[in-house]
C-alpha positions, 0 to 999 in steps of 0.5 A, spaced: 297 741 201 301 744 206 300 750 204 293 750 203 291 747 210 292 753 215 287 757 210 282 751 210 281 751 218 281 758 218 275 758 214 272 753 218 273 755 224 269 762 222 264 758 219 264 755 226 263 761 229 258 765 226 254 759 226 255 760 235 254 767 234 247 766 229 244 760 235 246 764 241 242 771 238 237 766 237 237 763 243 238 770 246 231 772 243 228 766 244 230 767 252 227 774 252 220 774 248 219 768 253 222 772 259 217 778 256 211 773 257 214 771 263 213 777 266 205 779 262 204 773 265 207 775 273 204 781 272 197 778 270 198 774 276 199 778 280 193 783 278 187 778 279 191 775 286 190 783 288 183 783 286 181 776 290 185 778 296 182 786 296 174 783 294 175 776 300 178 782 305 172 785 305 167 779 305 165 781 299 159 778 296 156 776 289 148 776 290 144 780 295 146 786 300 153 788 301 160 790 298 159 787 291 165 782 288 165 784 281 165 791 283 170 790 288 176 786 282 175 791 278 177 796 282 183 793 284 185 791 277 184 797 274 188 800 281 194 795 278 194 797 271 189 793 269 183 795 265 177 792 262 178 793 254 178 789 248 182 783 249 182 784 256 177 781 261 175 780 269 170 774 272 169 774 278 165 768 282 164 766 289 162 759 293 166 755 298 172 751 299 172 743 300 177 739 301 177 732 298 178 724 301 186 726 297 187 733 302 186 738 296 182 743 295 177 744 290 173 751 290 166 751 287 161 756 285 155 758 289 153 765 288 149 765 295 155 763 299 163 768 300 166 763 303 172 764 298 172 767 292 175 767 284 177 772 280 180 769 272 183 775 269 185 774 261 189 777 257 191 779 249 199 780 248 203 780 242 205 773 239 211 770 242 217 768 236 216 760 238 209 761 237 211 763 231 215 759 228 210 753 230 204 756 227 209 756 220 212 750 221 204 747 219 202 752 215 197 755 220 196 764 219 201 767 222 197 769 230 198 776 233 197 776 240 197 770 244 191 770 251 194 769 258 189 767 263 191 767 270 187 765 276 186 766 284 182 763 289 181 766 296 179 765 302 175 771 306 178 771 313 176 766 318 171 768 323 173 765 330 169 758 331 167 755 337 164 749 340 160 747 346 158 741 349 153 738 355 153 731 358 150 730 365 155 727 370 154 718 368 160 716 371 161 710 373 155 704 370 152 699 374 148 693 373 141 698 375 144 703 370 145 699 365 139 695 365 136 702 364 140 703 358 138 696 355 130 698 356 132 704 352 133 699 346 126 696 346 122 701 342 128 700 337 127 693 336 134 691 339 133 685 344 141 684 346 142 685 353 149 690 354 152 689 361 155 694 366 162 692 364 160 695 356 157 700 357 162 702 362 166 701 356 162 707 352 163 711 357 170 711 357 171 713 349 171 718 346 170 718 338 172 723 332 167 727 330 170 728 324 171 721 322 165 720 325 161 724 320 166 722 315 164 715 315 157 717 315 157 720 309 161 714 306 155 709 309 150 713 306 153 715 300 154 723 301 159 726 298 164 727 302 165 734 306 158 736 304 156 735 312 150 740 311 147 735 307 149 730 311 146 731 318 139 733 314 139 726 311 133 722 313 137 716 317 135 710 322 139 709 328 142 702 325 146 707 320 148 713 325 150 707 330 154 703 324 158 709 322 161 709 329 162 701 329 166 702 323 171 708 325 172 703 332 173 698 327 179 701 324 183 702 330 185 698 336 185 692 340 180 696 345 177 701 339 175 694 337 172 692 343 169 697 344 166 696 336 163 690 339 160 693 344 157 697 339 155 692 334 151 688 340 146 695 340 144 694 333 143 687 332 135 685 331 134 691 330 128 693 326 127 700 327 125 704 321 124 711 324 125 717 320 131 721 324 136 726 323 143 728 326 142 735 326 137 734 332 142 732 337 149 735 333 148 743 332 154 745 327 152 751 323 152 751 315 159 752 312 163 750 318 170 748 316 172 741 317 178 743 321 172 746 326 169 739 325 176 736 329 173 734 336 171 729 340 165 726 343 163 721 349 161 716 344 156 714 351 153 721 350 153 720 342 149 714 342 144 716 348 142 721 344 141 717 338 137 712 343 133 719 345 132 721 338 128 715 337 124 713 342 121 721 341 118 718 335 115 713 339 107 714 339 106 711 346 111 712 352 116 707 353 116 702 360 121 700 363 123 695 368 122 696 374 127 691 377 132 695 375 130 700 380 132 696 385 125 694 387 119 689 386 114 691 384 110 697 379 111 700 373 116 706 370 114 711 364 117 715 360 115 720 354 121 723 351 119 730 349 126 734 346 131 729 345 139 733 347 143 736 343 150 735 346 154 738 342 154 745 337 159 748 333 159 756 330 162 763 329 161 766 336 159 773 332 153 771 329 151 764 330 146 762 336 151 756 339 147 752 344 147 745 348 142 742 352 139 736 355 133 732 353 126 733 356 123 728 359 116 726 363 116 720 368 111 717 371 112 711 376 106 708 379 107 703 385 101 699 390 101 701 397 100 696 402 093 693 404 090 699 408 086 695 413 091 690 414 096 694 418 096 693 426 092 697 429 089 701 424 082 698 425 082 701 431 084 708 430 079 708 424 073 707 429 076 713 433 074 717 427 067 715 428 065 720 433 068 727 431 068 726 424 061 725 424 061 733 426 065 736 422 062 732 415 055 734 417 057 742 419 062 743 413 058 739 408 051 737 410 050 731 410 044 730 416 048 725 420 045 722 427 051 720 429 054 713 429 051 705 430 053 706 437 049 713 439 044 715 443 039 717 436 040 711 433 039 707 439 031 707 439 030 702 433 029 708 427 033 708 422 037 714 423 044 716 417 050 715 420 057 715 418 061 708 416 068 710 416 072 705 414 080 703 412 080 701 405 081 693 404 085 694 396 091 696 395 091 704 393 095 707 387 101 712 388 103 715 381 110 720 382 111 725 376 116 728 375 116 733 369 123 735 367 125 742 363 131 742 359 138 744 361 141 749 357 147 754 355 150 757 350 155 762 348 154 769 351 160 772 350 167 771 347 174 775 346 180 773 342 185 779 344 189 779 349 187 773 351 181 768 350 175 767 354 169 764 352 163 766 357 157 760 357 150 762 360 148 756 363 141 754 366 140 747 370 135 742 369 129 744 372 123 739 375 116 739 377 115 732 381 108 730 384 106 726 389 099 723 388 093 719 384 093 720 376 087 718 373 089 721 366 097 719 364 096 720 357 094 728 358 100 728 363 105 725 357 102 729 352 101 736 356 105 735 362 099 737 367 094 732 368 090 732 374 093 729 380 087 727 386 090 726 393 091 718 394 086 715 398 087 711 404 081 711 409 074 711 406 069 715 409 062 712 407 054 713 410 050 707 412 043 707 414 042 703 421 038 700 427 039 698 433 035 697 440 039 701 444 045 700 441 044 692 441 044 688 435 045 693 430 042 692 423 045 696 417 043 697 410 049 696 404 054 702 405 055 708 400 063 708 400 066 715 399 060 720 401 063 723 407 070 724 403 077 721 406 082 720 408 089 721 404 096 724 402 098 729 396 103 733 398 105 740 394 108 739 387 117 739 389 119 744 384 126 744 383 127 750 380 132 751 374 138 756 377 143 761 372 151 761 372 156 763 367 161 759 366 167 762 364 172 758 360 179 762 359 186 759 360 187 751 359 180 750 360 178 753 354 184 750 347 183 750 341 179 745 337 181 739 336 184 739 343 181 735 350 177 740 353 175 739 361 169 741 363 166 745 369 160 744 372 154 748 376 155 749 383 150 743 386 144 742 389 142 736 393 135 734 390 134 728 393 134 731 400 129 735 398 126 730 395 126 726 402 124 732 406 118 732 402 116 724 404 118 726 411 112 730 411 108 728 408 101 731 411 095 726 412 088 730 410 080 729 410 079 731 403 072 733 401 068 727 397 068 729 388 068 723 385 068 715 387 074 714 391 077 721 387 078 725 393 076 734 392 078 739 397 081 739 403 076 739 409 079 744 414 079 738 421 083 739 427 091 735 426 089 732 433 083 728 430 089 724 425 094 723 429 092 716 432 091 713 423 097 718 422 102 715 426 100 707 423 100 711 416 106 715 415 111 710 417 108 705 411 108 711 406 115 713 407 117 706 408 115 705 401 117 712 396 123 713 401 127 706 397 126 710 389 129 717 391 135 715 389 134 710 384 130 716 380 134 721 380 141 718 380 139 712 376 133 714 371 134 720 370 141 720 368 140 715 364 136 719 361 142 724 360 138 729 366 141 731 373 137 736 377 144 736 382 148 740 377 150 740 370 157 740 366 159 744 360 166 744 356 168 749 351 173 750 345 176 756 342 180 757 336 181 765 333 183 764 326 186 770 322 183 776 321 186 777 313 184 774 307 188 768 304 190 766 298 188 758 297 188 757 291 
């Protein structure tokens, strides 16, 4: 036994070792036919991922005008080594990119769209052993060639992107202001009174444009990243409301404050308008959701969606006029354009421009009763003598005099002039027509350092003070005609009198001769340009706080002042009724003692709605005649394409 026992495990251990031998040259060729696909695979890869760069590098397209994809692939394939034939082949598609709520990318076919292109490159190789033995183990034929397929999506650069935003200078809300805002809600259905301290609150809050449309897109069951389609939705002002009142809700104790506040705006509400964001949000189609990072005044968001609506409101919208800090009369307004307080685009080909709403007022008050001032039936009867001259040299009227003149005195009935102060209150309308305040992106660089130049227009205004018979045409065209106010009356009357005692007359025909009234010339405040350069800290990237500049301010209500401080009193030709014409060339001298008794009743009552109307209405209504403020941001992404996927 002994003997035999050393050649046994002699025999053993060789059987041991060609065993080793025989599983590591199998292994060894395992590992280089996989290596061998391993590496037609890379080699495959690394084709189409040449081809996707090289076609999105040069903004290629698939459909229309331009460098063709397809074209563009298979040159670089072929360029790499790689040649159509049997066994081998190139597709190209383009489309867009969109991440989803899980933050990952997803590339989807659209032919009229470069924003990213794919490129799947398949490949017949010899079979690898593993195949093989697999194909024999279940008794399939044995295969020749194994298919390789390799994908690569890329991006074509990113054009520079660029935000603009507008507001007016609504700073600080008081009660005056805040009862504005609230009046704004009426067409909409809203009866819910938000005080001075909530709207303050808006102000104050800015809101994520991003997550703003990402929840809106949630609310009305829009796909996510699909914003173009979003902001052409057809939407009520309830819903675009809600949206922010949920994005508030998902933060802190002041964002939900600020939630409440929200949700007061939108209770009773019973709007079914028709509306859509893209009127007050400007964002090119195909922007990419980081250009979307941006933050918003959540007042100014919501001012243009109460704008928004009030512009479908068929008739005009009245305000309190209490609110203005005075007692009695009415205030109109007709929103024309509604603003469009932020845009975003490519600076190279987009039209990137914001502006401020276009709206037309009307504030019509009573003026006190003419006749009851002191003194002013006397100076009317000073009138008499040598207005009785004028009238009859410039408009013929045949007039012998007054009751009191020598003509008149025989006992003949004799025409005579019969001037009068009026004995009602007389309407005094103040329009003001407001043109929108523009800028957009006039230039841009990104090298060696950024700057973004906006050309900028201010708001401009025709404000008019006098009698509109028509409102209606001035809110739809914005001219109307506007007749002087009438204040002292100049009528006829026939009369007798023996020598010049008990003086009969018969019934008094008003307004033959004329009158006596106001209507200053138009104020125009003309719309003034400057651009605006943002470079430096004032111009970040998106995503980051941006400051604004502003224009360098007027004083508006100074003119406007001026205007009433010189009011000029005239005599007016007679048209229609108490509609006054023309004015009649007379003497300054001969006005002065009713000038001086009317003048101060006129200024006494325009003077107290200078400043309500232009540093409350207006911009509650998102308008500043004074000045406007602008801010921009700039991001300057690469300028090579990018492999995405």
């Amino acid at each position: 036994m002994s003997t035999r026992f050393p050649a046994r495990q002699r025999g053993a251990i060789g059987l041991i070792a060609a065993l080793t031998l025989g599983m590591a040259l199998l292994f060894g060729l395992l590992v280089v036919d996989s290596g061998r696909l391993y590496l037609e695979q890379r080699k495959l890869q690394r084709v189409v991922d040449m081809a996707a760069l090289e076609a999105a590098g040069q903004s290629a397209v698939c459909s229309g005008p331009g460098p063709q994809a397809a074209a563009l692939a298979q040159t670089s394939a072929s360029r790499n080594g790689f040649t159509l034939a049997e066994g081998r082949t190139l597709a190209t598609a383009c489309g867009t990119l969109q991440t989803g709520v899980d933050s990952l990318r997803r590339f989807t076919v659209n032919p009229a769209r470069n924003d990213a292109i794919r490129v799947i490159a398949q490949n017949s190789v010899p079979t690898s052993i593993a195949a093989g033995v697999q194909a024999l183990v279940r008794g399939n034929t044995l295969p020749t060639t194994t298919n390789l397929t390799a994908q690569a999506v890329a991006a074509t650069p990113k054009p520079p992107l660029a935000v603009l935003r507008i507001r007016t200078t609504l700073a600080d809300i008081d009660s005056r202001k805040s009862a504005l805002l609230n009046a704004l809600l009426d067409p909409l259905g809203g009866r819910v009174q938000l005080d001075a301290l909530g709207w303050q609150g808006l102000a104050n809050t800015d809101i994520n444009l991003l997550k703003y449309l990402d929840q809106l897109a949630i609310n009305v069951s829009v796909q996510a990243g699909n914003y173009d389609e979003l902001l052409g939705k057809q939407l009520s002002a309830t819903q675009l409301i809600q949206a922010a009142i949920d994005v508030f809700k998902q933060g802190s104790n002041t964002a939900i404050d600020v939630a409440t506040n929200l949700g007061k705006l939108t209770v009773a509400t019973d709007d079914n308008r028709v509306l859509k964001l893209n009127e007050i949000l400007d964002i090119q189609a195909g922007t990419a959701k980081a250009g979307l990072d941006t933050s918003l005044q959540l007042l100014q968001l919501v001012q243009g969606v109460i704008l928004l609506a009030d512009k479908y409101n068929a008739a005009s919208v009245e305000l309190p006029f209490n609110a203005l800090g005075l007692v009695s009369g009415k205030v109109q307004i007709k929103v024309i354009e509604p603003p469009r307080i932020s845009a975003i685009g490519n600076p190279q080909t987009d039209d990137i421009s914001v502006q401020t709403a276009q709206i037309r007022t009307l504030v019509s008050l009573n003026t006190p009763v003419v006749d009851t001032l002191g003194g002013i039936v006397t100076e009317v009867l000073k009138l008499a003598a040598p207005l009785t001259n004028i009238l009859n040299n410039l408009l013929h009227l045949n007039l012998l005099g007054t009751v009191q003149s020598l003509t008149c005195a025989l006992g003949v009935p004799c025409k005579v002039s019969d001037i009068e102060a009026l004995s009602k209150a007389a309407r005094i309308d103040i329009s003001i027509d407001t043109v929108k305040a523009t800028s957009r992106v006039s230039a841009y660089r990104c090298s060696p350092d950024k700057q973004l130049t906006a050309s900028t227009d201010s708001a401009a205004a025709t404000v008019t003070i006098g009698k509109i018979d028509n409102p209606a045409t001035f809110f739809s065209t914005g001219s109307g005609t506007v007749t002087p106010i009438p204040l002292i009356d100049i009528g006829t009357n026939i009369c007798t009198s023996v020598l010049g005692l008990f003086p009969k007359c018969a019934t008094r025909v008003p307004w033959v001769g004329g009158g006596v009234g106001i209507k200053p010339d138009p104020l125009q405040v003309l719309s003034r340009h400057e651009n605006l350069l943002f470079s430096g800290a004032n111009l970040p990237e998106i995503g980051k706080p941006a400051p604004y500049l502003s224009m360098q301010p007027i004083n508006v209500v100074q003119s406007l002042s001026t205007t009433i401080d010189t009011l000029p009193l005239q005599v007016y030709k007679p048209q229609n009724g108490d509609v006054l014409g023309e004015i009649l060339s007379v003497a300054s001298s001969v006005l002065t003692g009713v000038t001086n008794i009317l003048k101060p009743m006129i200024k006494n009552l325009l003077s107290p709605l200078v400043d309500p109307l232009l540093n409350a209405l207006l911009k509650v209504l998102g308008i500043d005649l004074n000045t406007v403020e602008v801010s921009a941001n700039l991001t300057c992404s690469s300028s090579r394409a990018q492999l995405v996927l």
